[in-house]
DSSP file (Angstrom, degrees, kcal/mol; ACC not computed):
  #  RESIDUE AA STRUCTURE BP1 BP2  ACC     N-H-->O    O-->H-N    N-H-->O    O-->H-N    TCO  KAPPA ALPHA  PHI   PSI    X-CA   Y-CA   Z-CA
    1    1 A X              0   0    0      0, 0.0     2,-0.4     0, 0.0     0, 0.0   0.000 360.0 360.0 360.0 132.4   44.6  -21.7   65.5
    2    2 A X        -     0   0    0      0, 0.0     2,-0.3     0, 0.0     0, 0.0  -0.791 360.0-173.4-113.8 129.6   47.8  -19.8   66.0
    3    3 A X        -     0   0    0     -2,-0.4     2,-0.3    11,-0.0    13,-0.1  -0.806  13.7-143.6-120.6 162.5   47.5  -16.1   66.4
    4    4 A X        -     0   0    0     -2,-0.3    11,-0.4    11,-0.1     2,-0.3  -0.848  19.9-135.2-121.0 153.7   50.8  -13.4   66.7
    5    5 A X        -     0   0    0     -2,-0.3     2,-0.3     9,-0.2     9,-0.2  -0.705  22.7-172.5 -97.7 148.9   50.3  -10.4   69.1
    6    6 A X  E     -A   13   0A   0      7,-1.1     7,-1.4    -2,-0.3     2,-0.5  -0.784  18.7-119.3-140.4 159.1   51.3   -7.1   67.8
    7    7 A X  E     -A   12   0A   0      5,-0.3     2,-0.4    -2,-0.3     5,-0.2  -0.988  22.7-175.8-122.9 139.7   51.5   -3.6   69.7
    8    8 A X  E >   -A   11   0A   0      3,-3.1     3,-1.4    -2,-0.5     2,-0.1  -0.969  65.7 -38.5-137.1 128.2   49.7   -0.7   68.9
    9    9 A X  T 3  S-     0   0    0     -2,-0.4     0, 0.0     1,-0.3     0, 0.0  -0.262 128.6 -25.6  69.1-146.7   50.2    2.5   70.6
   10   10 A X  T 3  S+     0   0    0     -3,-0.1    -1,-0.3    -2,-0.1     2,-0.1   0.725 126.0  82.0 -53.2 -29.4   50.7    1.2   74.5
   11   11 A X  E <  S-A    8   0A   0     -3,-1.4    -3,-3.1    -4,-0.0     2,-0.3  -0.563  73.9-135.5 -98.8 171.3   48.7   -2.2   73.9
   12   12 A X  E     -A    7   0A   0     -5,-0.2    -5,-0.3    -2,-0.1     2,-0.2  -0.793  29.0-147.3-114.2 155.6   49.6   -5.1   72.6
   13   13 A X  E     -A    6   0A   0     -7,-1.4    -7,-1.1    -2,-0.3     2,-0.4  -0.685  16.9-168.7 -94.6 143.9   46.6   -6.9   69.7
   14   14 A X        -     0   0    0     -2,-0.2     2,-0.4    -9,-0.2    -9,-0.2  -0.803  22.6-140.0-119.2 169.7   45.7  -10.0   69.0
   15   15 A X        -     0   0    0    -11,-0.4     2,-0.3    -2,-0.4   -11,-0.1  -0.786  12.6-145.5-118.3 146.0   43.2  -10.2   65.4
   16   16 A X        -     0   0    0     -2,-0.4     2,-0.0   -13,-0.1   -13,-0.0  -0.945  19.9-120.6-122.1 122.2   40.3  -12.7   65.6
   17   17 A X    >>  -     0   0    0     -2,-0.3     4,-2.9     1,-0.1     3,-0.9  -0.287  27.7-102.0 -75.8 169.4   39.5  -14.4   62.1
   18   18 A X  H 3> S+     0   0    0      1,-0.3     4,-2.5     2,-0.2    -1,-0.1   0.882 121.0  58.4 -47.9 -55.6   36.1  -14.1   60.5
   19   19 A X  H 3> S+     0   0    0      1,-0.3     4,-1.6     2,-0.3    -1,-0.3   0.669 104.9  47.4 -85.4 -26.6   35.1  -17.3   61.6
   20   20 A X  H <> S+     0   0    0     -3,-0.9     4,-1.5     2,-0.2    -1,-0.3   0.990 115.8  48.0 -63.9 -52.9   35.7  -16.6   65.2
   21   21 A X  H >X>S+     0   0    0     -4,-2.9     5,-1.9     1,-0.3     3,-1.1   0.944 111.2  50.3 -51.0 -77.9   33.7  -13.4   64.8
   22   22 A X  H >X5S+     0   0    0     -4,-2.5     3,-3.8     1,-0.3     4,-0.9   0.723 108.7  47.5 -12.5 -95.6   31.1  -14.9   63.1
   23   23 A X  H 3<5S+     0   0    0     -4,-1.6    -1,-0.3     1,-0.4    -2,-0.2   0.627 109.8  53.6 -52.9 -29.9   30.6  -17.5   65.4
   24   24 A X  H <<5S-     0   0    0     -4,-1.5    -1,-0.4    -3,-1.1    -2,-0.2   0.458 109.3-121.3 -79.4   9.3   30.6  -15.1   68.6
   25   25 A X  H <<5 +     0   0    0     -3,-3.8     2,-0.3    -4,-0.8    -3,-0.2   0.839  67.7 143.0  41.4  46.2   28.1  -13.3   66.8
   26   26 A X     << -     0   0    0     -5,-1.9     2,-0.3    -4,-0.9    -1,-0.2  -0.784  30.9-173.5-108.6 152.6   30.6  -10.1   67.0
   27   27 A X    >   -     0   0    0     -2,-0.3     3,-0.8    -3,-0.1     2,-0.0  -0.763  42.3 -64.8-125.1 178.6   31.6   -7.4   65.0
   28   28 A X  T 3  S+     0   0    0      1,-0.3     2,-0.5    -2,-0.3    -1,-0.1  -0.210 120.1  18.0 -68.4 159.2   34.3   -4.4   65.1
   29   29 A X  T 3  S+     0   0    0      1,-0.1    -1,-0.3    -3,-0.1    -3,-0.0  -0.004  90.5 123.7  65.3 -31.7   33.6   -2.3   67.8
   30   30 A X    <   -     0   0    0     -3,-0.8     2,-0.2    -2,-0.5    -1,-0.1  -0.035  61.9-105.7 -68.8-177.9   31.3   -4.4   70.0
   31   31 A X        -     0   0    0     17,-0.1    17,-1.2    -3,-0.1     2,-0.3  -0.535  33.4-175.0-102.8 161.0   32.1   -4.9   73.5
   32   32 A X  B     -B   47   0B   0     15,-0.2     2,-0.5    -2,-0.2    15,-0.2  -0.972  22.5-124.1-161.5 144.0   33.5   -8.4   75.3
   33   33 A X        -     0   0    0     13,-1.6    13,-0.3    -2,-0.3     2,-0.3  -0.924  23.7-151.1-102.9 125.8   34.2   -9.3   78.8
   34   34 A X        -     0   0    0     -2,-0.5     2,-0.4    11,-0.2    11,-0.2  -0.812  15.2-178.6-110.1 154.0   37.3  -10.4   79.6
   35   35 A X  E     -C   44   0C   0      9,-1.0     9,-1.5    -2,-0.3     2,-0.8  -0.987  18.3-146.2-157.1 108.8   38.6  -12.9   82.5
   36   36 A X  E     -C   43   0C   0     -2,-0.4     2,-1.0     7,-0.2     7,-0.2  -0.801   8.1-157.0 -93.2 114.9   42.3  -14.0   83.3
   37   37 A X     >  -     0   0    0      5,-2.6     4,-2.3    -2,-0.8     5,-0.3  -0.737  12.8-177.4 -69.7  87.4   42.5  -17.8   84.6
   38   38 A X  T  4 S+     0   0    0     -2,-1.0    -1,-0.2     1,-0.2     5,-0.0   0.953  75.9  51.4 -66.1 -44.3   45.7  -17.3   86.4
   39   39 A X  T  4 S+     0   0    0      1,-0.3    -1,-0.2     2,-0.1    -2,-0.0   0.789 123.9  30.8 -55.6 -45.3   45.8  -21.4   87.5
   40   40 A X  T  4 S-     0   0    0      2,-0.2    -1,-0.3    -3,-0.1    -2,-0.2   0.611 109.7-128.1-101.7 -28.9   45.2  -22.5   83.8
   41   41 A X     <  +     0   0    0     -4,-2.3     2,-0.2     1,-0.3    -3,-0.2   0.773  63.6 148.2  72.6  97.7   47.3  -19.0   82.3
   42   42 A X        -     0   0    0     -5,-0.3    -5,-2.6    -7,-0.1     2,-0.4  -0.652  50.5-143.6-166.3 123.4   44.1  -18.6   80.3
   43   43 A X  E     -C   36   0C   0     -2,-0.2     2,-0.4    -7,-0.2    -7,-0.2  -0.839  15.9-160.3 -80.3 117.8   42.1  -15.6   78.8
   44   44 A X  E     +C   35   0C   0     -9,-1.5    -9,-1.0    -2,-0.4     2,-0.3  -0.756  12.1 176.3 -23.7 104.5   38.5  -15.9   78.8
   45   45 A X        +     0   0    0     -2,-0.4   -11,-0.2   -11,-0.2     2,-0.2  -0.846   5.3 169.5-118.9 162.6   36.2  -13.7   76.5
   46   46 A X        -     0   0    0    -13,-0.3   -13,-1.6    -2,-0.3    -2,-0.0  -0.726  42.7 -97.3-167.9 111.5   32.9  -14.0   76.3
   47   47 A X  B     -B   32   0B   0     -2,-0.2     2,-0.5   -15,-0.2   -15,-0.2   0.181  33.7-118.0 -41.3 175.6   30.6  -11.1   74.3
   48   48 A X        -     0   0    0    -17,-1.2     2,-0.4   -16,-0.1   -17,-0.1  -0.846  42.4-108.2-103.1 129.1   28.7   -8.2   76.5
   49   49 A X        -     0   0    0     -2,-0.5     2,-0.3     1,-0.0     3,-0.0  -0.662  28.2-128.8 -54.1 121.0   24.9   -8.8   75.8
   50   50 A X        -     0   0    0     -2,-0.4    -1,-0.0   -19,-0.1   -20,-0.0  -0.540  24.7-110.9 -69.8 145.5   23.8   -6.2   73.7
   51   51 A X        -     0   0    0     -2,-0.3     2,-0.5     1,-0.1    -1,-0.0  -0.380  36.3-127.6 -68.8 144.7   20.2   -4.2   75.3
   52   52 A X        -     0   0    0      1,-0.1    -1,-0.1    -3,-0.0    -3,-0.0  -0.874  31.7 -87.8-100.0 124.7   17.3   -4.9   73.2
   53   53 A X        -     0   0    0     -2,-0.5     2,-0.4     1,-0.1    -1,-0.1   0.146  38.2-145.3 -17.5 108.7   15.5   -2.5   72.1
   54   54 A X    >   -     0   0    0      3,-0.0     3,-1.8     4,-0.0     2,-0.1  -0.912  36.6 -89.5 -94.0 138.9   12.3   -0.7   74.1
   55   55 A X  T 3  S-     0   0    0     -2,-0.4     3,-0.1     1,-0.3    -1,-0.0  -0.282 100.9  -1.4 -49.2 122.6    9.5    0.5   72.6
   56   56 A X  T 3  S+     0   0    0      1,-0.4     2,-0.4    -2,-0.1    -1,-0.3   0.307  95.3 119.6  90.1   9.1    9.3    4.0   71.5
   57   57 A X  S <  S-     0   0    0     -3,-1.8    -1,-0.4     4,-0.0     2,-0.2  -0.943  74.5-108.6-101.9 143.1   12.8    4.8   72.8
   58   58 A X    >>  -     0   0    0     -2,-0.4     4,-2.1     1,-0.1     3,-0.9  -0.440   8.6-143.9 -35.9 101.3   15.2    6.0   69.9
   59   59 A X  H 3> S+     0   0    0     -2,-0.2     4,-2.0     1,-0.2    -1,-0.1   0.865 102.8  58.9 -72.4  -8.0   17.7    3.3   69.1
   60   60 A X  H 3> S+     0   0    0      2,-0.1     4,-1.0     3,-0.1     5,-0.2   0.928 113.8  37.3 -49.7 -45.0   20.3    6.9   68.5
   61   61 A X  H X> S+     0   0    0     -3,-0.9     3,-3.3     2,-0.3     4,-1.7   1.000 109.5  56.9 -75.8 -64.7   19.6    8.1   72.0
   62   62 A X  H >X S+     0   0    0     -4,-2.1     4,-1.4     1,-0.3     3,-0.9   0.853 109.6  52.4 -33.2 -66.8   19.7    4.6   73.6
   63   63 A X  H 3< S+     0   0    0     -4,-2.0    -1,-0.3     1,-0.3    -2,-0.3   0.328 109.0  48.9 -43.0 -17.6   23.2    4.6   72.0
   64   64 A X  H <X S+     0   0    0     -3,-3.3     4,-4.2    -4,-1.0    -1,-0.3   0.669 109.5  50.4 -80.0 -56.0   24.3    7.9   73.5
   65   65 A X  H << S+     0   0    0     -4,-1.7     4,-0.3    -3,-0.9    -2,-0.2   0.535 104.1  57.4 -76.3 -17.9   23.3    7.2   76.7
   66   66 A X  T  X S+     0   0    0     -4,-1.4     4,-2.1    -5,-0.3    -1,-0.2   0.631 108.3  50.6 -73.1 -37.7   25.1    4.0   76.7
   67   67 A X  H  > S+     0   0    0     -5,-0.2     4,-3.6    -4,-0.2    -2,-0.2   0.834 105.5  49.4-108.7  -1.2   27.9    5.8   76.0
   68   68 A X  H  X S+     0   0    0     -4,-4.2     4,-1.2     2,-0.2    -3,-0.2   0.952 109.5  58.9 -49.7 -46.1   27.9    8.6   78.8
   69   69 A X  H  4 S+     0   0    0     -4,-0.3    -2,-0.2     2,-0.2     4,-0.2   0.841 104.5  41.2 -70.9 -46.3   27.4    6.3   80.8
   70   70 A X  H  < S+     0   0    0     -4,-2.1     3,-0.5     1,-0.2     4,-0.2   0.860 119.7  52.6 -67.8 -27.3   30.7    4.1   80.0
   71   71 A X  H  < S+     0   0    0     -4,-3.6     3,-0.2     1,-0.2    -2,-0.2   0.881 116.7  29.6 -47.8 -41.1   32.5    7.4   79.9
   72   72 A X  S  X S+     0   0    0     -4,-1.2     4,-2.2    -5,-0.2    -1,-0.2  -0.044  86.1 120.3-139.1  13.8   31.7    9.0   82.9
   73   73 A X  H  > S+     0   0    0     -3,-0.5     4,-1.1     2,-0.2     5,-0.2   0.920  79.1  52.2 -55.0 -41.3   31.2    5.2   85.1
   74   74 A X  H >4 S+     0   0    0     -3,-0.2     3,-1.9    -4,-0.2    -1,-0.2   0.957 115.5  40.9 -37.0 -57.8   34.0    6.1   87.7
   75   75 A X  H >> S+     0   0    0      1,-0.2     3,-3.0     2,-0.2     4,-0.7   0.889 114.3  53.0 -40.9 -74.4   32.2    9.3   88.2
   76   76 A X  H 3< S+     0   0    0     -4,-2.2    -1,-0.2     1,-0.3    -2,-0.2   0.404 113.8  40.3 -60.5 -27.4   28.7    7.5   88.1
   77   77 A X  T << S+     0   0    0     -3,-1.9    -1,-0.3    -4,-1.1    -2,-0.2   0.258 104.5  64.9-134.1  34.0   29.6    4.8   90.9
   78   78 A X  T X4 S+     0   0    0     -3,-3.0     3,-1.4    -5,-0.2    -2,-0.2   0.805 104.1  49.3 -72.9 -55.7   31.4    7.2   93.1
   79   79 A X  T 3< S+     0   0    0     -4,-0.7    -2,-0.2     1,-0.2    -3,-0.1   0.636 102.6  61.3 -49.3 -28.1   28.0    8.9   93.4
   80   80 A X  T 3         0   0    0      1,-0.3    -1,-0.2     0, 0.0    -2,-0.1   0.502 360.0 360.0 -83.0  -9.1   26.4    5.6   94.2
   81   81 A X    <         0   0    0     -3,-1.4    -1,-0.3     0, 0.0    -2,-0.1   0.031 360.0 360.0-102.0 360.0   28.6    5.0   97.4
């Protein structure tokens, strides 16, 4: 499957068909780790596991706190040092 790159804003895009998405069991917005194979010139993606739910925590909150926590990571593992 032949895909075109595009720029938006400062990055450049690639779009992923349905069928990829599907299959990675991804949607818009989730998260993916990505991995440059410089020897092969090949990108690697591979989805982020999403957290499973614990009992009795709010899945709103969880979701909040997930993202403070990607906001503010610099901060977060400066502290950790």
């Amino acid at each position: 499957m032949e895909r075109r790159l595009f720029k938006t804003g400062n990055c450049v895009v690639i779009s992923l068909s349905k069928e990829i998405l599907d299959g990675l069991g991804l949607a818009d917005g989730e998260n993916v780790s990505l991995e440059f194979d410089r020897q092969k010139k090949r990108v690697i993606f591979t989805p982020v596991e999403k957290p499973q739910a614990v009992a009795g925590v709010d899945e709103n909150f969880a979701h909040q706190v997930n993202e403070f926590i990607e906001y503010y990571r610099p901060a977060l593992e400066e502290l950790t040092k």
